[in-house]
KESELUM-70738 format. One record per residue (C-alpha): residue number from 0; x negated, z, y. Coordinates in pm, whole numbers. Layout:
<r><k>NUM</k><px>X</px><pz>Z</pz><py>Y</py></r>
...
END
This chain:
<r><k>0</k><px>3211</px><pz>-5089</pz><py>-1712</py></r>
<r><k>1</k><px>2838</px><pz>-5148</pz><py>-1772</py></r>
<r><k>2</k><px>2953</px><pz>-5437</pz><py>-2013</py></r>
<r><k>3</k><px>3061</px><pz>-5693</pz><py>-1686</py></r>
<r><k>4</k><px>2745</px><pz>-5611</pz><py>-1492</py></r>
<r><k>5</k><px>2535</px><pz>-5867</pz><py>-1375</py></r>
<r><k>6</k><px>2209</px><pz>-5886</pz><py>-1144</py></r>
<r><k>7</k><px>2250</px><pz>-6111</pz><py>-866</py></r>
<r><k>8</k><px>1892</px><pz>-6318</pz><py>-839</py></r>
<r><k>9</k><px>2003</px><pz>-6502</pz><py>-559</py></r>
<r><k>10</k><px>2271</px><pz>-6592</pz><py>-280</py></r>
<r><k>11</k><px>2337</px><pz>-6931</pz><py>-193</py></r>
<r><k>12</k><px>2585</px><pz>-7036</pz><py>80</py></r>
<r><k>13</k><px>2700</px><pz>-7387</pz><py>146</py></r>
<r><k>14</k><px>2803</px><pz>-7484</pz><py>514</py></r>
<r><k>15</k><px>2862</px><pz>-7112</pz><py>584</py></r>
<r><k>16</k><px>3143</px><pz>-7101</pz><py>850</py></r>
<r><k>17</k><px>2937</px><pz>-6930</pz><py>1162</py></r>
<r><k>18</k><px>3184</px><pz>-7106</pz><py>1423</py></r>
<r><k>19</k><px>3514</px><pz>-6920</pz><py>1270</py></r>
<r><k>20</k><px>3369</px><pz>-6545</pz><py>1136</py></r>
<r><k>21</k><px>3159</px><pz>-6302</pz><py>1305</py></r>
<r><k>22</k><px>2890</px><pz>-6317</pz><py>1080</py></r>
<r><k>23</k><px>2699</px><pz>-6049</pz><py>1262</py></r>
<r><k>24</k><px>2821</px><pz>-5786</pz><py>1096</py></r>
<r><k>25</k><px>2665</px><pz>-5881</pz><py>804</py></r>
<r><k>26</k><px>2372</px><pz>-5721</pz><py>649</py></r>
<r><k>27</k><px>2089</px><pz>-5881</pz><py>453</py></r>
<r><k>28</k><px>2179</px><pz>-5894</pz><py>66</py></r>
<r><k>29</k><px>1863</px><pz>-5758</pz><py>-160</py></r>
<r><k>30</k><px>1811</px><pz>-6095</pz><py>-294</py></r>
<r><k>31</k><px>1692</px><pz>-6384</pz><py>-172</py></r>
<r><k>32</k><px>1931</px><pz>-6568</pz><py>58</py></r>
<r><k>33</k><px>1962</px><pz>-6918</pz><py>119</py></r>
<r><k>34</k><px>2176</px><pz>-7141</pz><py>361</py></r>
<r><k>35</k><px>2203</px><pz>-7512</pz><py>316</py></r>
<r><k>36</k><px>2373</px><pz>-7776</pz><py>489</py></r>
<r><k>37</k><px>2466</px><pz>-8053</pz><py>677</py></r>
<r><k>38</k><px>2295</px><pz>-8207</pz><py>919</py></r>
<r><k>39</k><px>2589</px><pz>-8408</pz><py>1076</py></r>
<r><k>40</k><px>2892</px><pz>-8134</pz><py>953</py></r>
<r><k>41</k><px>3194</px><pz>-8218</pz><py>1152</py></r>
<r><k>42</k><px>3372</px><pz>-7842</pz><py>1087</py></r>
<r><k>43</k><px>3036</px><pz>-7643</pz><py>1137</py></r>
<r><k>44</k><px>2800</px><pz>-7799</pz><py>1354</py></r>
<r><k>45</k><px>2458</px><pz>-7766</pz><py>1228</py></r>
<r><k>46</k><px>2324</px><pz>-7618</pz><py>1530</py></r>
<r><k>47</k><px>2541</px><pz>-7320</pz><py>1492</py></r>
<r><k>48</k><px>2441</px><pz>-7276</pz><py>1197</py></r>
<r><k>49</k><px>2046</px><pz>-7288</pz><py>1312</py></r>
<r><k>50</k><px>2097</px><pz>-7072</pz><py>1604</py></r>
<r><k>51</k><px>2265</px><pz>-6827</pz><py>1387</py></r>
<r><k>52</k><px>1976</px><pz>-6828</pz><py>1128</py></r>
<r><k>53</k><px>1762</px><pz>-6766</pz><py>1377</py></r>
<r><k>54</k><px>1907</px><pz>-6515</pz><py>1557</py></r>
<r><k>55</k><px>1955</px><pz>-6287</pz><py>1210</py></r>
<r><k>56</k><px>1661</px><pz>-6374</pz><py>1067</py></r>
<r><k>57</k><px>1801</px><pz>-6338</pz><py>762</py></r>
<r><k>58</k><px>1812</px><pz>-6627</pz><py>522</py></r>
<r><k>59</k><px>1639</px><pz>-6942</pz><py>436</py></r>
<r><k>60</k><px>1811</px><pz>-7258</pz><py>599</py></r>
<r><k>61</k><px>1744</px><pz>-7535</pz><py>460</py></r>
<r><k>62</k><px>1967</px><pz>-7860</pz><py>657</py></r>
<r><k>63</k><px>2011</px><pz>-8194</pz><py>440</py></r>
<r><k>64</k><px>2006</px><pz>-8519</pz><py>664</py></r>
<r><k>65</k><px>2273</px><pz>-8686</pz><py>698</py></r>
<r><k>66</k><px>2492</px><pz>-8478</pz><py>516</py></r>
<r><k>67</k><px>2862</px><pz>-8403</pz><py>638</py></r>
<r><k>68</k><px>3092</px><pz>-8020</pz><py>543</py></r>
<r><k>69</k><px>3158</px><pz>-8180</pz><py>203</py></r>
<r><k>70</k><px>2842</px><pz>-8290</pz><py>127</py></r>
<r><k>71</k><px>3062</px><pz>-8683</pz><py>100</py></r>
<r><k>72</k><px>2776</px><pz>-8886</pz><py>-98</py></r>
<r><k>73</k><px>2496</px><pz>-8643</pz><py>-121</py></r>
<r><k>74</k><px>2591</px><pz>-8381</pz><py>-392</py></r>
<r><k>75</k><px>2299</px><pz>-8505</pz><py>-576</py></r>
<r><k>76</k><px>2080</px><pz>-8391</pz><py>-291</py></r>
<r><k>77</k><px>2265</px><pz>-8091</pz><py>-263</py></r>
<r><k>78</k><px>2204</px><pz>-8034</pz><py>-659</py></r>
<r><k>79</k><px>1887</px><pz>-8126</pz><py>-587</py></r>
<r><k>80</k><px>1849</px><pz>-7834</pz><py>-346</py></r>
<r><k>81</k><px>2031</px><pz>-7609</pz><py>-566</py></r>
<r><k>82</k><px>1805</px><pz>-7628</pz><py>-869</py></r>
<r><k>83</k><px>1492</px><pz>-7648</pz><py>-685</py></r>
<r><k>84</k><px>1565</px><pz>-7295</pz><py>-560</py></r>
<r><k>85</k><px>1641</px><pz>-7220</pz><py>-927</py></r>
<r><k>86</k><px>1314</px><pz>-7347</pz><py>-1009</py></r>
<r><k>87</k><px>1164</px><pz>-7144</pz><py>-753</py></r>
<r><k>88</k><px>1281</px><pz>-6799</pz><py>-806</py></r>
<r><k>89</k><px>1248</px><pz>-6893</pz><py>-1210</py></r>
<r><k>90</k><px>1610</px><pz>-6853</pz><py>-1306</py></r>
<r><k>91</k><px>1572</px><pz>-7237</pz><py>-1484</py></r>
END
């Protein structure tokens, strides 16, 4: 139904988990992509995360300082992120 169809401008994952799925399998999306997260994650280490990026060189990683898996105390940054990418692709 034509009626529910949306265009996807953009994908954004938060603290994807590399360390638990083989994310090699996956193929690049036609939209921009984005990755962001924590520097100091204690599920997903950040350097996973990093070497995985790299290795695919698929999407945009973008790794907030400090931050933890839940992003405790730095949402706002992570909002910050968020709409700036918004603001980027024009979408806000």
């Amino acid at each position: 139904n034509q009626a529910f169809r949306k265009e996807v401008h953009c994908l954004i994952n938060v603290a994807p988990a590399v360390n638990h799925f083989n994310f090699s399998q996956i193929t690049k999306p036609s939209c921009p992509w984005y990755i962001i997260h924590g520097e100091k994650d204690e599920l997903v280490p950040a350097e996973q995360v990093i070497a995985w990026v790299e290795n695919s060189g698929y999407p945009s990683c973008q790794i907030v300082p400090e931050a933890t898996h839940f992003f405790h105390g730095k949402l706002l940054k992570l909002r910050e992120i968020v709409e700036n990418i918004g603001l980027e692709l024009g979408l806000i």
